[in-house]
Structures are given as structure tokens and as C-alpha cells.
C-alpha positions as CSV (number, residue, x, y, z in Angstrom):
1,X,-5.1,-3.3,-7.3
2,X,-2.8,-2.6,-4.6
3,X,1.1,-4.0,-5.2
4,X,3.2,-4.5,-2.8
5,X,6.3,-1.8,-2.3
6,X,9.6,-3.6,-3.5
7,X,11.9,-3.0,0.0
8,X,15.2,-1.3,0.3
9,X,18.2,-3.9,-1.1
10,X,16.2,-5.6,-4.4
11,X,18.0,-5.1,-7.2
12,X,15.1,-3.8,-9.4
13,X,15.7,-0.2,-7.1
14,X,19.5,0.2,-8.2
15,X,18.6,-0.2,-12.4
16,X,18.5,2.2,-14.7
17,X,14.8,1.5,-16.1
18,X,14.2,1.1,-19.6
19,X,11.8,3.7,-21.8
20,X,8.0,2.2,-22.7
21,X,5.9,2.9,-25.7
22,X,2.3,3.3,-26.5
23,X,1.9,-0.5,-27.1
24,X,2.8,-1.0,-23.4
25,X,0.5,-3.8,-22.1
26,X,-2.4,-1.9,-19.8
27,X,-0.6,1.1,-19.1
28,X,-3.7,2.7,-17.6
29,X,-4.8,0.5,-15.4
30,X,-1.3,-0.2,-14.1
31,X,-1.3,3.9,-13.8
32,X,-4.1,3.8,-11.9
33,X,-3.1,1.1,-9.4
34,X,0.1,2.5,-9.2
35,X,-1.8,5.9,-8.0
36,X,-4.0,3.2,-5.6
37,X,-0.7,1.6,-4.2
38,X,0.7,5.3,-3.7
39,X,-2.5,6.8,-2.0
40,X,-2.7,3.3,0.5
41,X,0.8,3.9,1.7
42,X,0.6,7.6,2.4
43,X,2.5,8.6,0.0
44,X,3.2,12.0,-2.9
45,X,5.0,9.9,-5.5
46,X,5.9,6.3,-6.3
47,X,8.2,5.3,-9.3
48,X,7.7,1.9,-11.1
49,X,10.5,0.3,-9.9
50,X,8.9,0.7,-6.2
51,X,6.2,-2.0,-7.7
52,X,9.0,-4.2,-9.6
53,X,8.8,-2.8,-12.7
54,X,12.3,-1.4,-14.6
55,X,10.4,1.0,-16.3
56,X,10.7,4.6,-16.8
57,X,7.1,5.7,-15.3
58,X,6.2,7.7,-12.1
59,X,3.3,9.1,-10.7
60,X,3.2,12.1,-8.2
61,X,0.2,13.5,-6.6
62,X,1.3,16.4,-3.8
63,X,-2.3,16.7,-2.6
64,X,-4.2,20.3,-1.4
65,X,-1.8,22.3,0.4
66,X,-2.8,24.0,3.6
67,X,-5.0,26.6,2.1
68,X,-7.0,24.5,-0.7
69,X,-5.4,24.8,-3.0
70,X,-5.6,22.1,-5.4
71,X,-1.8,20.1,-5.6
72,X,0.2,18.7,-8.4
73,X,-1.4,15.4,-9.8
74,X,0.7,14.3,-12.8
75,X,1.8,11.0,-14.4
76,X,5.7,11.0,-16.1
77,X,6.5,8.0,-18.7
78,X,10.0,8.3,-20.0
79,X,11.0,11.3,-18.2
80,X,14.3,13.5,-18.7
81,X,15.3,16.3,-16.5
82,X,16.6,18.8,-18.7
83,X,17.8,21.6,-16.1
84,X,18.1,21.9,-12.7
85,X,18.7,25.2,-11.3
86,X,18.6,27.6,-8.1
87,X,20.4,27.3,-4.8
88,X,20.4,23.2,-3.5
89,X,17.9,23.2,-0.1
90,X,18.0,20.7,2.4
91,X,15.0,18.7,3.2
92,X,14.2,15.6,4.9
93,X,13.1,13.0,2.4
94,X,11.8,9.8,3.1
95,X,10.6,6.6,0.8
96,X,8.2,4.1,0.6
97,X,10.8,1.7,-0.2
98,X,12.9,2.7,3.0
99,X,10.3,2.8,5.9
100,X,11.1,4.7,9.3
101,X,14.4,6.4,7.8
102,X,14.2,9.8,6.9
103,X,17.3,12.2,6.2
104,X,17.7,15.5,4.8
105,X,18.4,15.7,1.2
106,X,20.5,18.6,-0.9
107,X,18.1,19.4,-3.9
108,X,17.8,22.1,-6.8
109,X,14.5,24.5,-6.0
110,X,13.3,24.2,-9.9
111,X,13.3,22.2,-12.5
112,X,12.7,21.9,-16.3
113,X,11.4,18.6,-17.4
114,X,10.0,16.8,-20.5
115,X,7.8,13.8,-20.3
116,X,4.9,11.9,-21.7
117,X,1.6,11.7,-20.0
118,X,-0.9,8.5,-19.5
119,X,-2.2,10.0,-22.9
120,X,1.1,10.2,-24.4
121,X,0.9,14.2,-24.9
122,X,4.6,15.2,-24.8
123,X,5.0,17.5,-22.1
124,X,7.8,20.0,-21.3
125,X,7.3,22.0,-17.5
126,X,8.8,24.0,-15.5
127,X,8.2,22.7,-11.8
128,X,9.8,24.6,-8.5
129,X,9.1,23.8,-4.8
130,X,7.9,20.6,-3.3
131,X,6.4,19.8,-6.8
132,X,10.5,19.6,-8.1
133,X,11.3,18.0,-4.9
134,X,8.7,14.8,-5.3
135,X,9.4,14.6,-9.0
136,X,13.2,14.6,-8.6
137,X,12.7,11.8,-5.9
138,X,11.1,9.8,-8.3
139,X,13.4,10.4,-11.3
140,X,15.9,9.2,-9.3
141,X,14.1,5.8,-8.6
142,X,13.9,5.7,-12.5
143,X,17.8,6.4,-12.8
144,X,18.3,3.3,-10.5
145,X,19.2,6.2,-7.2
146,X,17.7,6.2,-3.9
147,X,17.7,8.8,-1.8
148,X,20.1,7.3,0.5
149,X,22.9,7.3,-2.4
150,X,23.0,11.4,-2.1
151,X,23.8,10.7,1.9
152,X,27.5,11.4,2.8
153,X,29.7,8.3,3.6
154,X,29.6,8.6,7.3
155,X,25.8,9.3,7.6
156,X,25.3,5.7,5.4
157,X,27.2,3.2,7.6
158,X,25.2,5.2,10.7
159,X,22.0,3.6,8.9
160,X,23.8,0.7,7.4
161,X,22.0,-1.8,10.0
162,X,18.6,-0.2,9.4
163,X,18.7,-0.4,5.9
164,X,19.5,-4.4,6.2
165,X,16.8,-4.6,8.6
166,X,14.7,-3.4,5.9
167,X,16.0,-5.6,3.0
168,X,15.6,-8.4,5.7
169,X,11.7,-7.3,6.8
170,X,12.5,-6.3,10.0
171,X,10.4,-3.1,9.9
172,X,6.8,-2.5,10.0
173,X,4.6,-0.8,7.9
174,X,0.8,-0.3,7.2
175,X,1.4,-1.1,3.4
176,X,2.1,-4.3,1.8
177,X,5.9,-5.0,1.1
178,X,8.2,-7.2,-0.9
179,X,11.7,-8.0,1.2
180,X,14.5,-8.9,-1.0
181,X,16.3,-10.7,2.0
182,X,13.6,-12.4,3.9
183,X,14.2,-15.5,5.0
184,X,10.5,-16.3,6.6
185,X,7.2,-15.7,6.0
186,X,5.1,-12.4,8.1
């Protein structure tokens, strides 16, 4: 089942999500329509609270890269960074949550981070690249951030009437979204 991407300006984006546990009603199959939702909108990673859900769970999938080789598919429940290191790089993020805005982001090259799997094997990985990129992304949606929070102050009120354009549903997409400030039906 496909969800619908919660929009830039609900609430549910700026919380700091709560951890789950291995009772958690049908964790799989919200995993895999989570992955489903993800893969429909185009996207490499899409955190819980993109579907409505204060959770701490994410799913990443960075797909082949240009020669074959095979990407980095991984499902994080309660994730915690525990280092960041390397020289911050600049690259131009964008979010499912925040269509047709996309600005360059200051980010750490690697990563160490612990985390449960779907299977609830506790993982702890070293991750560098794009790989530490997507997954920082979507720890951030889990620590209530969006990518727009790391922006300086200037560069914010420069998008400040696209973002409430966005809350509002003024912006279109080829996925299914939920508008916190919509005030008629599309």
C-alpha cells in the first residue's frame, strides 16, 4: 500500500519520534509499504514521520550506481548516530516532504551508526558517501529536522513563500500527498 507523503508544515515532521519494539503492530508490512511509498515517489530514503508516523524507523535504498554495482538497501528502527566525522561537503538535498525545493546541504563524509534491522539484528556500521548522506537525511526526519533547518537564516525566508505553498498544496507532484494547510479538496 502506497501512503501518502505528510507535506512540509505538519507537525508530525518537527517531533522527535519515539523508539518501537518487537511487539510493534505489522512492522513488516508497514516496512514494506514504506519501501513501496518510497520507490513510487522516486525516492533513496523515506523516514516514518514522512507517512505520519512519530516513530523512530527509516528505510533507505540508494539503488545500482552507474556501473552496477548493487546500492545500499537497509531498514534502521531506533537509530543513533554515534560519530560523525571527515570534512562537512556540500550537496544539494532535496525531500519528499518538500517538493521542487532543493538546496545544498553541509554534511559529514562518514558515519558510525547503530540500529535494528526489520529482523531486529542489532547492527553497528560504518557508512561514508552518499550512503551517510541518505541515512543522515533520514535520521534527521526521526530527530524532528528537516533539511531546510540546516539552511542559513537568509536562505529560509528566500524560500519562506514556497515552503507555505507547500503546507498549503500549492505544488504538484506525481505522488500522493497529505497538506497540513489545505483548505480545499485536489
Amino acid at each position: 500500500m502506497k501512503f501518502p507523503i505528510v507535506a512540509y508544515g505538519d507537525p508530525v515532521l518537527k517531533k522527535v519520534c519515539k523508539n518501537i519494539d518487537q511487539e510493534y503492530p505489522e512492522l513488516q508490512q508497514l516496512v514494506d509499504d514504506m519501501f513501496e511509498t518510497m520507490y513510487a515517489a522516486s525516492g533513496v530514503g523515506l523516514a516514518a514521520p514522512q507517512v505520519g508516523l512519530p516513530i523512530r524507523l527509516f528505510v533507505v535504498d540508494t539503488g545500482a550506481d552507474e556501473d552496477g554495482k548493487e546500492g545500499f538497501k537497509r531498514v534502521f528502527i531506533n537509530a543513533e548516530i554515534v560519530d560523525e566525522s571527515g570534512d562537512e561537503w556540500a550537496f544539494n538535498e532535496g525531500c519528499l516532504s518538500i517538493p521542487d525545493i532543493r538546496e545544498d546541504v553541509m554534511r559529514k563524509p562518514t558515519i558510525l551508526i547503530k540500529y535494528y534491522d526489520e529482523l531486529w539484528v542489532l547492527h553497528q556500521e560504518k557508512v561514508s558517501g552518499m550512503a551517510a548522506r541518505v541515512i543522515q537525511h533520514e535520521y534527521d526526519h526521526i530527530e524532528g529536522k528537516l533539511f531546510t533547518d540546516k539552511l542559513s537564516l537568509l536562505r529560509k525566508r528566500m524560500l519562506k513563500s514556497k515552503l507555505d505553498n507547500i503546507a498549503k498544496g500549492n505544488v504538484h507532484t506525481d505522488y500522493k500527498m497529505r497538506f497540513p494547510k489545505q483548505t480545499k479538496k485536489r
